[in-house]
C-alpha positions in Angstrom: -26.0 5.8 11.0 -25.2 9.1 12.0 -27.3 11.8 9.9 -25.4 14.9 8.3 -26.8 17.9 6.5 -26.0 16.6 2.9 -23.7 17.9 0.2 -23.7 17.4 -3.1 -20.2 15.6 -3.4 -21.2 13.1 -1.2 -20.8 9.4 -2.3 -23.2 6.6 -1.2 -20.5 4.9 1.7 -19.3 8.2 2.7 -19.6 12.3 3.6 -17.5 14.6 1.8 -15.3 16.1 4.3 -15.2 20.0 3.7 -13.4 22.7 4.9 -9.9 22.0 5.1 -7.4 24.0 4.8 -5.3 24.5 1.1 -2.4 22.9 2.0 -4.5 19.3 2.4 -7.0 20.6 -0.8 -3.9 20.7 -2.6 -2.6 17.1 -1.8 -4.1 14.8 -4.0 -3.4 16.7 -7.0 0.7 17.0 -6.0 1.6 13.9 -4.8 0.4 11.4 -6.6 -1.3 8.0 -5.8 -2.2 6.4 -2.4 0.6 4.2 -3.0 2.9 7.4 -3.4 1.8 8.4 0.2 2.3 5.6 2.8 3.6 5.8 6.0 4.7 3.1 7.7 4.5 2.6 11.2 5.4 -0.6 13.5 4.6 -1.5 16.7 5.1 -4.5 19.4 2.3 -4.8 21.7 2.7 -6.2 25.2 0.6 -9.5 25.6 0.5 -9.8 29.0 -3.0 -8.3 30.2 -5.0 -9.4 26.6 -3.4 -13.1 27.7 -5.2 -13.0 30.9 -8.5 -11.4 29.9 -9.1 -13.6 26.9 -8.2 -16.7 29.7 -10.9 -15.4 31.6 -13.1 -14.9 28.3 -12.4 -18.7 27.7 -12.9 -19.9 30.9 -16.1 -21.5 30.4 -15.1 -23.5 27.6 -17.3 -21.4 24.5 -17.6 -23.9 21.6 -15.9 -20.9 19.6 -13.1 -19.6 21.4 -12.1 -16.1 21.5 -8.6 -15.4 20.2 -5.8 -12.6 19.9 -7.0 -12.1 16.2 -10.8 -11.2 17.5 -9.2 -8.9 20.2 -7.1 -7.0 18.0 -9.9 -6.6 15.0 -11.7 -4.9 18.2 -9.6 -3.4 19.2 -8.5 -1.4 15.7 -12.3 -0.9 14.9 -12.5 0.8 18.4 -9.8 3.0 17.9 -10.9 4.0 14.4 -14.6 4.3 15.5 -13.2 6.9 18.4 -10.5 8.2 16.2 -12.1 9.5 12.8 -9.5 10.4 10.7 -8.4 7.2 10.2 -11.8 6.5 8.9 -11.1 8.9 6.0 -10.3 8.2 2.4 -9.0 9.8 -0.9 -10.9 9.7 -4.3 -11.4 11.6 -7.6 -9.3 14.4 -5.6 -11.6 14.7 -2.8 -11.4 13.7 0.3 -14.6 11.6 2.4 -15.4 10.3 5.7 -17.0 6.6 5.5 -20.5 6.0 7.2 -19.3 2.4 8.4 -16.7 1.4 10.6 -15.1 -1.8 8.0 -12.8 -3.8 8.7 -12.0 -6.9 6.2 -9.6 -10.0 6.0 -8.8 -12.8 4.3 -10.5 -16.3 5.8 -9.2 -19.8 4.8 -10.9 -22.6 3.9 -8.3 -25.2 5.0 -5.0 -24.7 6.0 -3.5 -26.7 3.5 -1.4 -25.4 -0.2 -4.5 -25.8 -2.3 -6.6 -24.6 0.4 -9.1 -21.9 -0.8 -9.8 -18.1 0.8 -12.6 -16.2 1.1 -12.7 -12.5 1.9 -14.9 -11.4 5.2 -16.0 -7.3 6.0 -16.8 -7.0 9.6 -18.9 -3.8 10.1 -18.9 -2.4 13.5 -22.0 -1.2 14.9 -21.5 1.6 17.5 -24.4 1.6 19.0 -24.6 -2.5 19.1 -23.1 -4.9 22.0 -19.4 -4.8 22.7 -16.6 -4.5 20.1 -15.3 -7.6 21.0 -18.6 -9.5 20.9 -19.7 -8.4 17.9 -15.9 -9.8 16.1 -16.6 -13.3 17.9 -19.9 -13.4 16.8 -19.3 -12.4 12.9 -16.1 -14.5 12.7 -18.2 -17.4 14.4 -20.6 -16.8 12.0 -18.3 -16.2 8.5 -15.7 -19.2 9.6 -18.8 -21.8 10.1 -20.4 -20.6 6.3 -17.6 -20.6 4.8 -15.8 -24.2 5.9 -19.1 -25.5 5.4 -19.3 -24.9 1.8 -17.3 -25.1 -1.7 -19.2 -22.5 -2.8 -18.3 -18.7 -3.8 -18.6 -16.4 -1.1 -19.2 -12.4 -1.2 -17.6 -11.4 -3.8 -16.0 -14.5 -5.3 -18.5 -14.6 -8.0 -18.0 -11.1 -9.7 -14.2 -12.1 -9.1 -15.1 -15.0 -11.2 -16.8 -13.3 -14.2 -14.2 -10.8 -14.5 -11.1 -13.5 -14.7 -13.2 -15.1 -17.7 -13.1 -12.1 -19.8 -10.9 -12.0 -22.8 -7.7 -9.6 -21.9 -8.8 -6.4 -23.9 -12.3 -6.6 -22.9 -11.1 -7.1 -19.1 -8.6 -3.8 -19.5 -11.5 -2.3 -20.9 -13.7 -3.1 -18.1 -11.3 -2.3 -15.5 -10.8 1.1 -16.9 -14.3 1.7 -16.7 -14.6 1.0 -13.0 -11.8 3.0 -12.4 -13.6 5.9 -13.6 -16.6 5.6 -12.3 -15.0 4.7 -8.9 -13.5 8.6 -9.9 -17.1 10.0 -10.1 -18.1 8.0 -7.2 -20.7 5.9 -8.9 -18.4 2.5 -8.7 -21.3 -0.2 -8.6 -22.6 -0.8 -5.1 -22.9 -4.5 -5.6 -19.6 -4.6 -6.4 -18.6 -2.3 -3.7 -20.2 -3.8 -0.9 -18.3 -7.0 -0.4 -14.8 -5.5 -1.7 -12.0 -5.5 0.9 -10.6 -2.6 -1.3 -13.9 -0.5 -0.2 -13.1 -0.9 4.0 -11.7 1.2 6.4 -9.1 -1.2 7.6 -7.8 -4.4 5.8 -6.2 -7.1 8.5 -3.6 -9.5 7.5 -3.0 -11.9 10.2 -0.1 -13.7 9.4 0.8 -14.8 12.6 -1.4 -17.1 12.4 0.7 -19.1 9.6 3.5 -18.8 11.2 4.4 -15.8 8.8 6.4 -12.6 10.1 6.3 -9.2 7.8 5.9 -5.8 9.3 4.8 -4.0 5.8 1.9 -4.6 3.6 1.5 -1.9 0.6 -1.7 0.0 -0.2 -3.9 -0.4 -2.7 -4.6 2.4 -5.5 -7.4 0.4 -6.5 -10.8 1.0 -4.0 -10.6 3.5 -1.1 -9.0 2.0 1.6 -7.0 4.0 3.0 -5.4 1.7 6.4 -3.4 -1.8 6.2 -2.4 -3.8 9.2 -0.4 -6.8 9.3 -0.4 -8.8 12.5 3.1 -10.8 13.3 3.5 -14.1 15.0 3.6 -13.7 18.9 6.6 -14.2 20.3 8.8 -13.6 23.5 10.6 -10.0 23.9 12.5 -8.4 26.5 11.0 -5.7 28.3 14.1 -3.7 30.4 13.5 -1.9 33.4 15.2 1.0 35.1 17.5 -0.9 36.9 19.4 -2.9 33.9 17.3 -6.3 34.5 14.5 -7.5 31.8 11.4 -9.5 31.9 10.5 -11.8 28.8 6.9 -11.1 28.2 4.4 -12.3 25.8 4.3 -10.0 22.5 2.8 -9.4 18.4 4.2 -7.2 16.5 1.9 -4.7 14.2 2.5 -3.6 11.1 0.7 -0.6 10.3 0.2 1.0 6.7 -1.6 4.3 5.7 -2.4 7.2 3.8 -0.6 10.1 5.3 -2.1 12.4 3.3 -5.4 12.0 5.7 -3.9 13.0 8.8 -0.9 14.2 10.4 2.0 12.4 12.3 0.7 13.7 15.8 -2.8 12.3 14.9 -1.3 8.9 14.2 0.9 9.0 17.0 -1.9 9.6 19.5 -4.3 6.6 17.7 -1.7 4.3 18.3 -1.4 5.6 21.7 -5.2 4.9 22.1 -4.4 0.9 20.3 -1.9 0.6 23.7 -4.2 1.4 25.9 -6.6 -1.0 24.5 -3.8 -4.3 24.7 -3.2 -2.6 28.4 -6.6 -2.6 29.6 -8.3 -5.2 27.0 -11.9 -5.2 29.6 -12.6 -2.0 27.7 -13.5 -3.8 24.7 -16.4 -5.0 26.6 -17.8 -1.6 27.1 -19.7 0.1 24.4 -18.0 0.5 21.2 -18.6 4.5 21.0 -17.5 5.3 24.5 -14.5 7.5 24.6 -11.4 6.2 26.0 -8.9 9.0 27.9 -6.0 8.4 27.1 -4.3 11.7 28.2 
């Protein structure tokens, strides 16, 4: 974990981020919610080379193969690790810098109606093996605990307490964590397996056959970046001359708080996520080396 000379507004997941200028001081106090601040942003990413690497990934026949989904939760925890603003988050009018790279989705049990879901948050390590290892290993990992058991998983059981409270007592209780998550003293046990407390949340709903290129934010937690990955699917690619090429694409669906960054910022970390689906063998190179992308 990097080490920072400390201030006294820091919170326990993050570094308060000083220094900036009036206009973004100013921000949370005049324009509402996180919700009241999205930006929406889609994007169709060209298949083509990831195809082929993750071929050659899956070449030997691994007992756990690696898939699109692993390559893109790489890929996005790459480009957040390299790109920190999008690691940032609002709260109690302040704004912070996480310590962790976290990125969370939504795992099912079967894929069946009645089939359950458990909640999964992936933590890059930047000094560990390569982005993409680390996803195949933790998803390895998560999908074998969790379709091996009926049992609650991460934060299922707090989940479970809470839905068993009597309705005042439960507004009363969420009222309370709402403040302290103000104050930054939200409970860390709580915290900790929360996809609302990440830096990223996934939705893959490609892989239900699903298509939606928006998910909303969340005012509850601190997360402050939504992705929704589409269902691959052909596309035409034109070239100069009038003639097209079908090629292999997924469309992302990206959701965040523009009141971290500015448009050019964005703009440039999704030109970063391109370069990543155009040259996927980076993903196999340490997670903290930069990328030029000019």
């Amino acid at each position: 974990m990097q080490e920072r000379k400390r201030n006294w507004h820091d919170r326990r997941d993050a570094w308060y981020v000083s220094g900036l200028d009036p206009m973004h001081l100013i921000t949370p106090y005049m324009f509402g919610s996180r919700t009241a601040n999205e930006a929406v942003l889609g994007e169709v990413m060209d298949l083509t080379a990831v195809n082929e690497y993750l071929a050659r990934k899956n070449a030997e026949n691994p007992e756990f193969k690696y898939t699109c989904f692993h390559f893109i939760t790489a890929a996005l925890g790459k480009a957040i690790l390299l790109r920190p603003k999008m690691n940032w988050y609002i709260s109690g009018g302040h704004f912070y810098e996480r310590k962790q790279i976290q990125l969370s989705f939504v795992v099912k049990r079967q894929f069946a109606d009645n089939g359950g879901e458990a909640l999964a948050k992936f933590v890059l390590d930047p000094e560990g093996p390569a982005p993409l290892e680390q996803v195949h290993d933790f998803v390895h990992r998560f999908v074998t605990k969790v379709r091996g058991k009926s049992g609650a998983v991460g934060i299922d059981d707090a989940m479970k307490v809470f839905s068993r409270l009597p309705r005042p007592v439960f507004r009363l209780a969420s009222w309370v964590l709402r403040r302290l998550e103000y104050y930054g003293i939200y409970p860390e046990f709580l915290a900790k397996d929360d996809p609302c407390y990440s830096s990223c949340f996934i939705s893959n709903l490609g892989s239900i056959k699903m298509n939606a290129d928006y998910h909303h934010l969340y005012d509850w937690g601190t997360i402050s970046f939504f992705v929704v990955i589409g269902e691959k699917k052909l596309r035409p690619f034109w070239n100069e001359d009038g003639s097209y090429e079908l090629r292999d694409t997924v469309k992302l669906g990206l959701t965040v708080d523009e009141r971290i960054a500015d448009g050019y910022y964005f703009a440039k970390t999704l030109r970063l996520v391109r370069h990543l689906f155009a040259h996927p063998e980076l993903l196999d190179r340490p997670a903290a080396e930069p990328v030029n992308i000019d």
